[in-house]
N, C-alpha and C positions, 0 to 999 in steps of 0.2 A: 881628645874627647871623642867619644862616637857619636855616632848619630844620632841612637835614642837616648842622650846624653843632654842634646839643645834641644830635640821637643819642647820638653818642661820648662827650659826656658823660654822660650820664642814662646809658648802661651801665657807666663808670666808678665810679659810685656805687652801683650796684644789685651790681655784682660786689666793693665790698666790705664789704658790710653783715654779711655770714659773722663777719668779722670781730668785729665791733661784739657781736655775741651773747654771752649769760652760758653759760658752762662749767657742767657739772655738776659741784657739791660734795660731797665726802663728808661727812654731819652729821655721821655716827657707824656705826661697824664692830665687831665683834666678832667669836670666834671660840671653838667649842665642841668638843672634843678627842669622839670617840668613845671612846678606850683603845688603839682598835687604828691607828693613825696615819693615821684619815681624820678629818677638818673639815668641820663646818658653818662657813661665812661669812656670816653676816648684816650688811649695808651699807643704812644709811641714805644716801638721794641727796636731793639738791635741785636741781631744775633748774627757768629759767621753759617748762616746754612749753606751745607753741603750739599740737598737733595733733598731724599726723600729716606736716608737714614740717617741725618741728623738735620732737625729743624727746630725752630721756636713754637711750641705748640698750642700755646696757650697762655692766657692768665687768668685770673682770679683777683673779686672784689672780697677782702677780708672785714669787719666790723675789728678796733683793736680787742677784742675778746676772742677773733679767731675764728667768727663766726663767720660763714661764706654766705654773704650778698650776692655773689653775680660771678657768673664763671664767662670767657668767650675760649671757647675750641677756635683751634687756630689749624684748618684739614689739610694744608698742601705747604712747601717747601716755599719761603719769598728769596730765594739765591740770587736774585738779581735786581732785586727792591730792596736797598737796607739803604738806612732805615725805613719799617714803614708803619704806618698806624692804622688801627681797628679799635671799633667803639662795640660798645654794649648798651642796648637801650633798656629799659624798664628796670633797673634796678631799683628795688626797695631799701632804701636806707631810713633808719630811724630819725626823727626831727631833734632826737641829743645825740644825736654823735657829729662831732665840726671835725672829725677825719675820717680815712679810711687809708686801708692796707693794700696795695697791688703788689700778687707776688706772680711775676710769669715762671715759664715752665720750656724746656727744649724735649725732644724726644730720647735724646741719650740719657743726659744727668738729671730729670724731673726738675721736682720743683725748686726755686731759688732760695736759700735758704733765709736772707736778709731782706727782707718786705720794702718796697717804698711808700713814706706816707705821701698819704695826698692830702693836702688841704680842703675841706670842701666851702666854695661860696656861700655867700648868705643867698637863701632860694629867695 
C-alpha cells in the first residue's frame, strides 16, 4: 500500500473518534422553589474532561414540551473536579408542570441526546 494510500485512512479514523467519547452524565439534580415561581437548579455532572478540547459544557432546563427554562454555560474544563455541580438560579417554571428535563452538553458530542427528568418539589 503507499503512502497516499493510508491518508484516507488515518483520517477516517481520526474523524470518528467524536464518536467513541463518554457523554456527560447527570449524577444528580435538584430543584429549590423560591415561593415566587422562580428555581434554583442545581445539577451534578460527570464527564471524562480532557482540557480544554473536550469538556462538559453545559446544561439546560427543558419544560417536557421542549421548551427551554433555563440554560447554565459551563466556560472552563473541571479535569480534576468530577464529579461536580453547578446551580442555576431564577428559572421560571410554570406552577403546572411537577417536572422538568435536564439535558447537559460536552464540547465535542453536544447535546445528550436522552434528557433526565427531575422531579420537581411541592414549592
Amino acid at each position: 500500500m503507499t503512502r497516499s494510500a493510508l491518508i484516507p485512512v488515518f483520517g477516517c479514523l481520526v474523524a470518528a473518534w467524536p464518536a467513541l467519547a463518554d457523554p456527560p452524565r447527570v449524577v444528580a439534580a435538584n430543584a429549590t422553589s423560591d415561593g415566587g415561581g422562580r428555581w434554583t437548579i442545581s445539577v451534578t455532572l460527570e464527564h471524562p474532561d480532557t482540557g480544554w478540547d473536550h469538556y462538559a459544557s453545559g446544561w439546560k432546563v427543558l419544560a417536557p414540551d421542549g421548551t427551554l427554562l433555563g440554560l447554565r454555560n459551563l466556560t472552563h474544563p473541571h479535569v480534576d473536579e468530577q464529579p461536580f455541580e453547578r446551580a442555576r438560579k431564577g428559572v421560571e417554571i410554570p406552577p403546572d408542570l411537577t417536572e422538568v428535563l435536564i439535558v447537559p452538553r460536552c464540547t465535542l458530542d453536544g447535546w445528550v441526546a436522552m434528557p433526565v427528568i427531575l422531579t420537581l418539589p411541592a414549592p
